[in-house]
MARTIZA-426955 format. One line per 4 residues: number of its first residue (from 1); for each residue x, y, z of N, C-alpha, C. Coordinates in pm, whole numbers, plus 50000, padded with zeros to 5 digits. Example, Ala and Ser with C-alpha at 12.3 -4.5 7.8 and 13.67 -1.06 7.14 Angstrom:
! residues 2
1> 51319 49431 50780 51230 49550 50780 51320 49670 50780 | 51285 49775 50708 51367 49894 50714 51290 50003 50787
! end
This chain:
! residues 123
1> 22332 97272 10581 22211 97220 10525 22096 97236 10624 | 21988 97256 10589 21886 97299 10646 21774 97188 10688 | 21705 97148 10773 21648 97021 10857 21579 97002 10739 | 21483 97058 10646 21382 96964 10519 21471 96977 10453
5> 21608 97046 10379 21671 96941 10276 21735 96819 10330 | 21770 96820 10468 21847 96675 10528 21669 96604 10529 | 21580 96631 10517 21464 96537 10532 21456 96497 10382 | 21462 96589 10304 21424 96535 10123 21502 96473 10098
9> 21637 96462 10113 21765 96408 10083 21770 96288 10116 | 21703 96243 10289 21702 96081 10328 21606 95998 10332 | 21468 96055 10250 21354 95984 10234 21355 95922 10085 | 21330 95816 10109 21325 95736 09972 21214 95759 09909
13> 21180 95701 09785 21033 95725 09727 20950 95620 09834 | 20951 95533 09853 20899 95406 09882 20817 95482 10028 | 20958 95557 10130 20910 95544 10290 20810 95697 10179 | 20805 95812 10126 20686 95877 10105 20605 95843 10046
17> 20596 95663 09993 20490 95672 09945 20386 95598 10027 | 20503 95532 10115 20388 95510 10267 20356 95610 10381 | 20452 95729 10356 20403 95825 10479 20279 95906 10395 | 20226 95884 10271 20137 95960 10198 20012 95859 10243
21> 20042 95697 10198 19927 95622 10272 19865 95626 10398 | 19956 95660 10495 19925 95634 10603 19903 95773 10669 | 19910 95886 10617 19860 96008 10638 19720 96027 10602 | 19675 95998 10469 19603 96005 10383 19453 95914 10435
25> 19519 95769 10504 19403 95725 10532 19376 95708 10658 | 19447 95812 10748 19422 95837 10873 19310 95982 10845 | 19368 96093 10771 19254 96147 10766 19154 96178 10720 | 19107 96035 10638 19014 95995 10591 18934 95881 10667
29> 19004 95820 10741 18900 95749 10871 18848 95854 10933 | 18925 95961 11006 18884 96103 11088 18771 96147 10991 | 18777 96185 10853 18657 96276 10835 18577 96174 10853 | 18553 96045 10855 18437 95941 10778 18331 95969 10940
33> 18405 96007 11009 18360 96002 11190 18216 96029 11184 | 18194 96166 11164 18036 96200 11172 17948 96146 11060 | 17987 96064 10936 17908 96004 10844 17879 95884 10923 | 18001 95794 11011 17907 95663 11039 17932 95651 11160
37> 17852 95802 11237 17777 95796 11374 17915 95789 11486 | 18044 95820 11463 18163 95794 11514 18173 95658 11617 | 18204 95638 11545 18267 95464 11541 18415 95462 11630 | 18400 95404 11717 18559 95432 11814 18637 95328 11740
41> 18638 95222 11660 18745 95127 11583 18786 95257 11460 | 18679 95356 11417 18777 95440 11324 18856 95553 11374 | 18844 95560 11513 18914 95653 11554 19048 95617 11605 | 19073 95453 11580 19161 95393 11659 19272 95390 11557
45> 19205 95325 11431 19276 95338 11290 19332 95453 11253 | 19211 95551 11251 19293 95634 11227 19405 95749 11266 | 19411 95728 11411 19451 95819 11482 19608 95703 11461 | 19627 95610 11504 19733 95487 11447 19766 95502 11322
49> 19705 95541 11250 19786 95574 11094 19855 95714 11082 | 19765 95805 11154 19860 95951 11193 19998 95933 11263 | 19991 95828 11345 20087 95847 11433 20216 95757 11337 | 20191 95681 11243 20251 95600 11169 20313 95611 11065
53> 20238 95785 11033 20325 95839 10938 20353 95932 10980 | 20391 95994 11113 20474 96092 11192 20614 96013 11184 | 20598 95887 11265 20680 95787 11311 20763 95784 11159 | 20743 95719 11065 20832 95657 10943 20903 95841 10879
57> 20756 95988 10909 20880 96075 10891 20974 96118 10941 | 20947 96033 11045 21088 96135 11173 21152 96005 11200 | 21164 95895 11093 21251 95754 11120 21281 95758 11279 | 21200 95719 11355 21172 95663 11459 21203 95546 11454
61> 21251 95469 11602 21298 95342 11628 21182 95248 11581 | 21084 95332 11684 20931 95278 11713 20841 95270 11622 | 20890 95305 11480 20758 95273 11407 20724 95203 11338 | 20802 95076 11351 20761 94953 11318 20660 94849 11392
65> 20660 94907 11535 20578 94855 11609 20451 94949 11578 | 20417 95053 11577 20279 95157 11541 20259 95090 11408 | 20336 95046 11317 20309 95009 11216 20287 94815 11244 | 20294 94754 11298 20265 94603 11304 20083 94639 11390
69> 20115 94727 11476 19980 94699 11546 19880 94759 11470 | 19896 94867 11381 19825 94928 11303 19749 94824 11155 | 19870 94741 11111 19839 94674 11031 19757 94538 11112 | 19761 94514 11184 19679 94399 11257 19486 94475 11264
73> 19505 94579 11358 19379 94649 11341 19296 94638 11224 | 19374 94741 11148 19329 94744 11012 19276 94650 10892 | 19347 94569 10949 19342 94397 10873 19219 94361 10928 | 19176 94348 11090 19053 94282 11111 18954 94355 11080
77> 18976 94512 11121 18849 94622 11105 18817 94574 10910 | 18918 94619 10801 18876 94591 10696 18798 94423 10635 | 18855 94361 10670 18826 94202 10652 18678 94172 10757 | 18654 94245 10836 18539 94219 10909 18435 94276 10884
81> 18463 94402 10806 18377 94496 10741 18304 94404 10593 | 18401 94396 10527 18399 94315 10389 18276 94183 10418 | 18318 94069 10509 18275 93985 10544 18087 93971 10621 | 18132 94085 10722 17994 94149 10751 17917 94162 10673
85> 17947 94261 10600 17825 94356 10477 17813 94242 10389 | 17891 94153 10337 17821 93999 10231 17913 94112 10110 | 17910 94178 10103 17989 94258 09961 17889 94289 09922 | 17746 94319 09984 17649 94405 09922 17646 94525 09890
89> 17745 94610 09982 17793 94749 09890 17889 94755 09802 | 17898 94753 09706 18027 94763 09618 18094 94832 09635 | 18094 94937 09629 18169 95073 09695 18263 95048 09797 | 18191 95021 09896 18269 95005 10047 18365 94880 10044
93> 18284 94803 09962 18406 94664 09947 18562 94670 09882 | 18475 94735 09764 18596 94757 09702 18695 94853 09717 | 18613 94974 09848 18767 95066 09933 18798 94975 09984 | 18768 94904 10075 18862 94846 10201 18924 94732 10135
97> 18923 94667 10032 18974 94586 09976 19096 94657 09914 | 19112 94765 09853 19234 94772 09782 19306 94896 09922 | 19202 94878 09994 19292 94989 10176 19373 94853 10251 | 19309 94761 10223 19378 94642 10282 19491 94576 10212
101> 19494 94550 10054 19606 94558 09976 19721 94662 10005 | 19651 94805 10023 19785 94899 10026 19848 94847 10190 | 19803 94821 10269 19837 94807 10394 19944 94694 10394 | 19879 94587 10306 19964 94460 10313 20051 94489 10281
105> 20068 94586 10148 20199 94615 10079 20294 94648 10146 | 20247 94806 10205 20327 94885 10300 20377 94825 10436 | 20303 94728 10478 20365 94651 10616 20497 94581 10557 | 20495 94501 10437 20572 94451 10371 20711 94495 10370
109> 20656 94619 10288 20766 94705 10297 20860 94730 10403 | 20764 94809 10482 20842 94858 10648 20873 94780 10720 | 20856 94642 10712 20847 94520 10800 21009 94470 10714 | 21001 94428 10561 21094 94344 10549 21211 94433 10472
113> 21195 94479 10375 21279 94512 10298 21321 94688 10319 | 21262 94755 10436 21337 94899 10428 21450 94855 10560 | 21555 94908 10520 21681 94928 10554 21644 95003 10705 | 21724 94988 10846 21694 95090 10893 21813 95165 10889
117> 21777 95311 10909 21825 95434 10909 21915 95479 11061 | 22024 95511 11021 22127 95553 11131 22071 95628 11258 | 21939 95702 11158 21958 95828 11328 21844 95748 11388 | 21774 95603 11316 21675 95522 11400 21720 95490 11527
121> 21833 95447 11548 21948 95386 11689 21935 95461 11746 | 21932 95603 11735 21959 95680 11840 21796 95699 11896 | 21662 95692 11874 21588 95718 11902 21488 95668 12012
! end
């Protein structure tokens, strides 16, 4: 068997549908860089969400911790954003509001209920 069918074979829907989140809105903090004047809290996020969905694809020991500190970040950067602005942009509120839902979810996830994986021990 060949290394991506042993990868398709041991990924659940659940861990790709958080290695899609956490890909997805890492490089979407990265492009946002030169729109708002590059901001070093989005480079922190997002470069932590890259690394978070490297980590959960290569079931790493460690990526529950990239993933606790990531979700802490993310939690204050979004919730501080929200709170800041008064919810006078709608737009922006209502990304980081349902970016902060998916986060909660997915910490959830990776935090309580995914199983860990055999070749995690060895890593």
């Amino acid at each position: 068997m060949t290394k991506t069918s042993n990868l398709k074979s041991s990924t659940t829907r659940a861990d790709k549908l958080s290695i899609t989140f956490y890909l997805a809105s890492g490089i979407l903090l990265l492009a946002l860089l030169p729109i708002v004047g590059l901001a070093p809290h989005l480079v922190l996020v997002g470069v932590l969400s890259l690394i978070a969905a490297v980590a959960v694809l290569a079931k790493k020991s460690w990526a529950l911790w990239v993933i606790s500190i990531l979700f802490v970040t993310a939690s204050v950067f979004s919730l501080y954003t929200i709170f800041a602005s008064g919810a006078s942009n709608l737009l922006i509120t209502a990304g980081l509001a349902v970016y902060f839902a998916f986060a909660v979810v997915v910490t959830m996830y990776m935090g309580l209920w995914r199983k860990p994986s055999r070749s995690s021990k060895r890593s």
